[in-house]
C-alpha positions, 0 to 999 in steps of 0.5 A, a space after each residue: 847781783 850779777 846778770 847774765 844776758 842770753 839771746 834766745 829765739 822762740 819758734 812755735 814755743 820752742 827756744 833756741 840759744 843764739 850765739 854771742 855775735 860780736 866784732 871779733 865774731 865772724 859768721 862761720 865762727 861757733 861759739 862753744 855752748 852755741 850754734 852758729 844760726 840764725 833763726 831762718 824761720 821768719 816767724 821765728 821771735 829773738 828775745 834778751 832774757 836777762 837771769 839772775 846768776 848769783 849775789 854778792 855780799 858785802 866784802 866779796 871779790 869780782 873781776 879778777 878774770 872770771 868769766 865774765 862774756 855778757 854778764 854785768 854786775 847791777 847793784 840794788 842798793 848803794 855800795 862802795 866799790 874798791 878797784 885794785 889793779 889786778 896786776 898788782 894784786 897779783 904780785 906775789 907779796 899781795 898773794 900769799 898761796 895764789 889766793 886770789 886765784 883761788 878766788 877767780 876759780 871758785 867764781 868760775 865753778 859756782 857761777 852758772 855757764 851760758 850753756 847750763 843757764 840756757 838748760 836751765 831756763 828752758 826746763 823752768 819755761 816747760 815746767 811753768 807751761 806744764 803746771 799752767 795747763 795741769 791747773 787749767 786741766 784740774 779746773 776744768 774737769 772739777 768746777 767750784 762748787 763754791 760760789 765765793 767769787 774774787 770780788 767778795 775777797 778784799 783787795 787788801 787781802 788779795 794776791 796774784 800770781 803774775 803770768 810770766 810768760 
């Protein structure tokens, strides 16, 4: 699976992206995607979130000089991995119809930007938060009328549903 680590603040349940500060990154530099501030805000939380942006499976291709910025390739079970020189794999007898470049485009194009995960994490957050307060609304408004309670149900039937805030 290959994750991708976004450096979020959260103000008043708001998130801000964070852009990647690094050794080459000075402080007026911007990063595209990003802002160049820091939460001024003291109140204001930084978070690692860390998002599940794709999967490989078994004989695909990585690190032919896709992006690859704070992204990191962790792997579930056991696998052999097989390192080619990129150069050499490069080579025009290795590379019939620039393949491999082909490959390295494809990657970029279906792999998510940072940008476009940090939009698509925060529509998932205010999705998550509206449902929670719908349900709560609804529960509120019509209470049970049936007097089952969670301890008559088995444990070995039982499933929750964990709070992923």
């Amino acid at each position: 699976m290959i994750l991708q680590c976004l450096t979020v603040s959260k103000v008043k349940g708001d998130f801000q992206l964070l852009p990647i500060l690094s050794d080459d990154n000075k402080p007026g530099k911007v990063e595209a995607g990003g802002t160049n501030e820091r939460p001024t805000d003291p109140s204001a939380v930084v978070e690692h979130r860390f998002i599940d942006v794709g999967t490989f499976s078994c004989g695909a291709a990585f690190g032919l000089g896709e992006t690859m910025q704070h992204r990191m390739v962790v792997a579930r079970t056991r696998v052999q991995c097989l390192a080619i020189p990129r150069d050499w794999l490069f080579e025009r007898r290795q590379n019939v119809g620039n393949t491999w470049q082909r490959v390295r485009m494809q990657l970029d194009m279906t792999v998510p930007s940072r940008s476009r995960l940090f939009e698509m994490f925060v529509r998932e957050h205010r999705w998550r938060r509206y449902r929670k307060a719908l349900v709560q609304e609804f529960v509120r408004r019509n209470p049970r009328q049936n007097p089952t309670r969670l301890a008559d149900v088995p444990i070995m039937c039982r499933v929750e549903q964990g709070d992923s805030e």
